[in-house]
MIMIMAR-883406 format. One line per 2 residues: their letters; for each residue x, y, z of C-alpha. Coordinates in Angstrom, 1 decimal. Example, Ala and Ser with C-alpha at 12.3 -4.5 7.8 and 13.67 -1.06 7.14 Angstrom:
% residues 2
AS> 12.3,-4.5,7.8 ~ 13.7,-1.1,7.1
% end
This chain:
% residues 221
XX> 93.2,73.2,115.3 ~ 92.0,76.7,116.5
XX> 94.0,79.1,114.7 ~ 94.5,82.7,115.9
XX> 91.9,85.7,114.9 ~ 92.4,87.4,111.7
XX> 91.8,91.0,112.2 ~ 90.6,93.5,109.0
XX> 94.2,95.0,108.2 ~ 93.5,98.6,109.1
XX> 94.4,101.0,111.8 ~ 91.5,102.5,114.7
XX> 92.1,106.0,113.2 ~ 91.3,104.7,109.6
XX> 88.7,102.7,110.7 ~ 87.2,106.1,112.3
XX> 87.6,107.6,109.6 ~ 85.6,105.5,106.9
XX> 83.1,105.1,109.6 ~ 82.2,108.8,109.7
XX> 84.3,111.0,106.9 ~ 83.5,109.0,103.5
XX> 82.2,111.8,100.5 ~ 83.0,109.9,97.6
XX> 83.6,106.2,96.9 ~ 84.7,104.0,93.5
XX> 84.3,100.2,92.9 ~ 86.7,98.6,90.2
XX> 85.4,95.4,89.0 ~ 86.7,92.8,86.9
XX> 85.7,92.9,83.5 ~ 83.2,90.4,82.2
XX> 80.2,90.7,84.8 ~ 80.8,88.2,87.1
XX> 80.7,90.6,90.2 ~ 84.7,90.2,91.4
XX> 86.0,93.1,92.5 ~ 89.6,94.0,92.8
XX> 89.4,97.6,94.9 ~ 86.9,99.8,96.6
XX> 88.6,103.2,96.7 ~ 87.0,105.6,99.7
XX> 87.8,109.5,99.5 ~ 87.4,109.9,103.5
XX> 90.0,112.1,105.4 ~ 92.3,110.9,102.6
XX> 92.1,108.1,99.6 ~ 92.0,104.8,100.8
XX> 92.3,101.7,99.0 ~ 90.2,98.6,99.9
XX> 91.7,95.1,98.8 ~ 91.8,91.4,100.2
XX> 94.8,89.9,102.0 ~ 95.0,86.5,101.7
XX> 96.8,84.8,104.6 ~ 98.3,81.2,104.6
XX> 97.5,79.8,108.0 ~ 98.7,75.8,107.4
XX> 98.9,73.7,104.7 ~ 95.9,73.9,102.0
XX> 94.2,76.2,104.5 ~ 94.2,80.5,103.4
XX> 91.4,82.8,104.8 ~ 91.2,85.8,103.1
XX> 90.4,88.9,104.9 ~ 90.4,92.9,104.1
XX> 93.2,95.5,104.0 ~ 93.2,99.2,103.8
XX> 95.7,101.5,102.6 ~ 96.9,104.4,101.4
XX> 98.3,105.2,97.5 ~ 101.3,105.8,99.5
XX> 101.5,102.6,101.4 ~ 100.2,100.5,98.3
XX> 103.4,101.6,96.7 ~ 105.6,101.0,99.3
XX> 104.3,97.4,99.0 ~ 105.3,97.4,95.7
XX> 108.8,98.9,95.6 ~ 109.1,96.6,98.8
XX> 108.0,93.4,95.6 ~ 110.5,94.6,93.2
XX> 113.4,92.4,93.6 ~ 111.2,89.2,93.3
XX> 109.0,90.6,90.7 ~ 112.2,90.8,88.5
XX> 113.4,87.6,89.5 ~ 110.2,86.1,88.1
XX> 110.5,88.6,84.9 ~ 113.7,87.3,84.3
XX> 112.9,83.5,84.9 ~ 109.9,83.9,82.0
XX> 112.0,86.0,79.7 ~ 114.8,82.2,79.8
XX> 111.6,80.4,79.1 ~ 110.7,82.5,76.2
XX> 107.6,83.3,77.5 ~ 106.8,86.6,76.1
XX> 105.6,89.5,78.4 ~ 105.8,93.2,78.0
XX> 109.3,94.9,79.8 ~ 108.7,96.0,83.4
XX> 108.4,99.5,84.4 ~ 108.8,101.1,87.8
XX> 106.1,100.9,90.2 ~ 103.6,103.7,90.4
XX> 101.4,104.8,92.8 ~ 97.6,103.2,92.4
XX> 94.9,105.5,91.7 ~ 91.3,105.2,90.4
XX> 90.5,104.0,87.1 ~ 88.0,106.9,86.7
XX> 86.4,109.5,88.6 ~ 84.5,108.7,92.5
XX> 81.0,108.8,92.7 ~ 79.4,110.6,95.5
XX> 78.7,108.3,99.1 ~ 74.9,107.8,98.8
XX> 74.8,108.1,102.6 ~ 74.6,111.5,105.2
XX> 75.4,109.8,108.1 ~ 76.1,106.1,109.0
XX> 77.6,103.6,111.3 ~ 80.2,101.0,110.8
XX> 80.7,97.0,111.3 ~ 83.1,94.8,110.9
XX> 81.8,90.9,110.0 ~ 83.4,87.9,111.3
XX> 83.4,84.6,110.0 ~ 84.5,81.1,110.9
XX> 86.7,79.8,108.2 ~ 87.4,76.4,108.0
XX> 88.2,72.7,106.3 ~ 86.8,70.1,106.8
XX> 86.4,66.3,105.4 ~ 83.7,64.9,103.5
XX> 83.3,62.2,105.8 ~ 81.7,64.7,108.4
XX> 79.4,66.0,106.2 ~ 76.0,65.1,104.7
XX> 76.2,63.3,101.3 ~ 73.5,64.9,99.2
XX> 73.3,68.3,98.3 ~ 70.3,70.0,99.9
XX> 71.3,68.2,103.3 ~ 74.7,69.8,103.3
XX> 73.1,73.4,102.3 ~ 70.6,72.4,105.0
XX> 73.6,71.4,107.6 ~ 75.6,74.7,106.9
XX> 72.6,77.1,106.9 ~ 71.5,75.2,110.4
XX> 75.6,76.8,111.6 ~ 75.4,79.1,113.9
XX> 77.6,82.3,113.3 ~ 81.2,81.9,114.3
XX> 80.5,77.8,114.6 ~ 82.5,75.2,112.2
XX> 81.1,71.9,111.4 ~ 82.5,69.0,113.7
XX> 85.3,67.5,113.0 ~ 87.2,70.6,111.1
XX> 90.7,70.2,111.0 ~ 91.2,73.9,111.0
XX> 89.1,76.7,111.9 ~ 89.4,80.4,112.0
XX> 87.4,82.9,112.6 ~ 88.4,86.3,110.3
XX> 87.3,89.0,109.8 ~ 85.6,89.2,106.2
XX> 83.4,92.3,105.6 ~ 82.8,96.2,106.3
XX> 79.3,96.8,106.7 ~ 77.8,100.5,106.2
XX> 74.4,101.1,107.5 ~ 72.8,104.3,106.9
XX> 69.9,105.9,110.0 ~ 67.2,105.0,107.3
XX> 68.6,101.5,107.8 ~ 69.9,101.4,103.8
XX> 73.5,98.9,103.5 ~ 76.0,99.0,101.9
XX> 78.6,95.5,102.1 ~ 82.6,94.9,101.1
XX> 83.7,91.4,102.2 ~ 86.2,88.9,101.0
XX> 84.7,86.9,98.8 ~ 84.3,85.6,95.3
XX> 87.2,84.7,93.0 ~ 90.0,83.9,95.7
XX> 91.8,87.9,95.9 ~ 88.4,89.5,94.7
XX> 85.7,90.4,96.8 ~ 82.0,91.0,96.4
XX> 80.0,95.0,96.8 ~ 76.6,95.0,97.2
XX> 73.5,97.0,98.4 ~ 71.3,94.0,97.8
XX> 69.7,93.9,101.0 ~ 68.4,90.1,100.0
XX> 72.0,89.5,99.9 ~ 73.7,91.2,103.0
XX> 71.1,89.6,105.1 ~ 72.3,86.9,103.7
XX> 75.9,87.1,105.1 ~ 74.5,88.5,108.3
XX> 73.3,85.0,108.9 ~ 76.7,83.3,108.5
XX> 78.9,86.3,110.5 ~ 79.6,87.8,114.0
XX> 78.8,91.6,113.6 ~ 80.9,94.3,115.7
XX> 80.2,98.0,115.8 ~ 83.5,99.3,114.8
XX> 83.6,101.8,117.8 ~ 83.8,98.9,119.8
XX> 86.8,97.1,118.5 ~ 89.1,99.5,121.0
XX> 89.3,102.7,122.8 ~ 91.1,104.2,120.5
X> 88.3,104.5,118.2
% end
């Protein structure tokens, strides 16, 4: 089954916006090295927050695209999560499972200060991906012929006989004029995603994604 497009979860305006007002930009990783990344904070026209939305689209089958918000909005979300959030407080506490008392929600900020945006002037992609499941009875059974079999995909291509497919978008791609990159896309620990300026690496997701100029994803950019 062919499911619908998942589009980055950001408006045209802030999508103009990171692609031509960024000064000063943070990345909060998780601790212990592994790369994961939980936020990418932007100081454009205003803070933005960068985080993953993960999207349930049938039964064993999420894709996991981007979201960007606002301090503002983020705690909306959260006052919005309250009730539940004490439901499941309260649910542990009968248990006796021992967590600290909850607070009220507080608007997300930085864990430390922004570091200045390396680049003067840039342009802005979005990637796009083909998700997908598929059983191992339509793959290859050793390993380097099934890294040899998905290398040989084409972007936006599943392997035959996928049950589901999907094809999300994943990353933000900055590119400066002296052609220097700078990657956020969905990836990693499921909720986490992966920042690089590894050029080995973003060439690497290049081969795997649809790119599209960001002033192209509508006229009101």
């Amino acid at each position: 089954m062919e499911h619908e497009p998942v589009e980055i979860r950001a408006t045209p305006r802030v999508l103009r916006s990171l692609a031509q007002d960024i000064t000063c930009f943070r990345v909060e990783e998780l601790p212990g090295g592994s790369g994961d990344v939980t936020a990418v904070w932007f100081q454009a026209d205003q803070l933005y927050l960068v985080s993953v939305d993960i999207l349930g689209l049938a039964f064993k089958f999420e894709v996991f695209t981007l979201v960007v918000n606002t301090p503002a909005e983020m705690l909306s979300i959260m006052q919005a999560n309250v009730p539940q959030m004490e439901q499941a407080w309260t649910e542990m506490k009968v248990a006796d499972i021992a967590i600290p008392p909850m607070g009220p929600p507080v608007e997300p900020a930085p864990a430390d200060g922004l570091t200045k945006w390396p680049f003067r002037s840039w342009c802005l992609d979005v990637l796009r991906r083909k998700q997908f499941t598929v059983g191992l009875e339509h793959l290859p059974e050793t390993a380097d012929a099934l890294e040899s079999y998905f290398s040989s995909l084409r972007p936006g291509e599943a392997p035959v006989g996928s049950e589901h497919t999907c094809l999300t978008d994943v990353g933000l791609l900055f590119t400066s004029e002296e052609g220097e990159r700078f990657l956020v896309v969905a990836d990693g620990m499921p909720g986490c995603m992966r920042v690089t300026d590894d050029e080995e690496v973003v060439q690497a997701y290049l081969r795997q994604c649809i790119v599209v100029p960001v002033n192209g994803l509508g006229s009101a950019l």
